[in-house]
N, C-alpha and C positions, 0 to 999 in steps of 0.2 A: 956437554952442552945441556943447558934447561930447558925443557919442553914450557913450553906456554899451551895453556887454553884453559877450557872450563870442566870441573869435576864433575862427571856423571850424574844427570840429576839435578843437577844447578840450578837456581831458576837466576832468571836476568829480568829485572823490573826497568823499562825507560824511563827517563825524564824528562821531563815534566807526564805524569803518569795519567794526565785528565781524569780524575774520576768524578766529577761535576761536569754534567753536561746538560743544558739548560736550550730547550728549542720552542720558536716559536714561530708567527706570523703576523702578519698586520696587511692592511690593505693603505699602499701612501699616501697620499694627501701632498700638499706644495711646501710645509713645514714639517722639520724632523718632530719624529714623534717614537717613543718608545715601542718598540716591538714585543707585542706582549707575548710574557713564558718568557723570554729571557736575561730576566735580572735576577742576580743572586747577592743577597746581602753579604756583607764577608764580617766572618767574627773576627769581636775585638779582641785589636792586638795580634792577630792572624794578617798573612800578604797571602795575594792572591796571583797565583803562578797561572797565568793566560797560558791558554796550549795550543788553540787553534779558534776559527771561525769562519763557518760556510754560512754563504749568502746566496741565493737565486729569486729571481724576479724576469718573467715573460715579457716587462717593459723596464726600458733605462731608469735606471734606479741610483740614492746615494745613501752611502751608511757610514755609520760610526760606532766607536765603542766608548761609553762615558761609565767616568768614576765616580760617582758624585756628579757634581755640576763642569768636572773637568775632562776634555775631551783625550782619551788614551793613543797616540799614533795618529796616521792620516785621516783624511775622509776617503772611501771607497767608492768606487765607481763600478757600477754593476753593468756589464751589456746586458740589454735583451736575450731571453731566451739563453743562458749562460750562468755555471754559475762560478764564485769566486774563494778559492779557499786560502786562508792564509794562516802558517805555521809558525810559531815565535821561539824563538833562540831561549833556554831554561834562564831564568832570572828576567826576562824583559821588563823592563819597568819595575821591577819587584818591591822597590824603594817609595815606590809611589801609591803603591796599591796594597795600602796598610789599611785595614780594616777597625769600623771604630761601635760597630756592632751595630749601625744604621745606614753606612755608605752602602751602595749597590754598584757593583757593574753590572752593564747593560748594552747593549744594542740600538741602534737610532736610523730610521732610514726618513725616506724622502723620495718622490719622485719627480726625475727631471721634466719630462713633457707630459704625460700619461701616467694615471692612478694606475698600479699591476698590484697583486699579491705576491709577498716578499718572504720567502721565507729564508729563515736566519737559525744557527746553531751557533751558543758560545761554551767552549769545552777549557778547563780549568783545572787546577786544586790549591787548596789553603796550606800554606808552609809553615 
């Protein structure tokens, strides 16, 4: 029989391995508006492996992730005083978020009834 596992020492790297992680804040307004600290250009000719994204905000809040002028996945809904994290399957979108050495992804929020401060984390890397 063949023993399976890992050789002494091994090291094990996950994927999608985020090492761009890009955080920041805003205070909302009734119009999405970029969250500043979290746009990262993506070099050309480079895709841009999304890894995760936390959002918290003390009042109901809405976010997004745009590529460009194109918006990436849903819009988010934040409760109050909670925050929201969401983890992406390796390749998500990958096709999409090809980089031209001036697009940015970026973060977008907005508040539903009540201006809060939003803070938001976009975590990543270039393939």
């Amino acid at each position: 029989m063949m023993k399976m596992g890992l050789t002494a020492g091994a090291e094990v790297i996950p994927k999608p391995k985020g090492d761009i992680a890009k955080k920041g804040n805003i205070t909302t307004t009734a119009d999405y508006a970029d969250v500043t600290g979290t746009a990262y250009t993506v070099t050309k000719d480079k895709r841009f492996q999304l890894t995760k994204i936390v959002l918290a905000c003390k009042e109901d809040s809405m976010a997004k992730i745009m590529f460009g002028t194109t918006q990436i996945g849903p819009e988010y809904y934040i409760m109050g005083k909670t925050t929201l994290t969401d983890w992406f399957p390796k390749n998500y979108r990958l096709d999409e978020l090809i980089g031209d050495g001036s697009k940015q992804i970026r973060i977008q929020a907005k508040y539903v009834t009540t201006a809060g401060d939003l803070q938001a984390e976009l975590v990543g890397e270039e393939v």
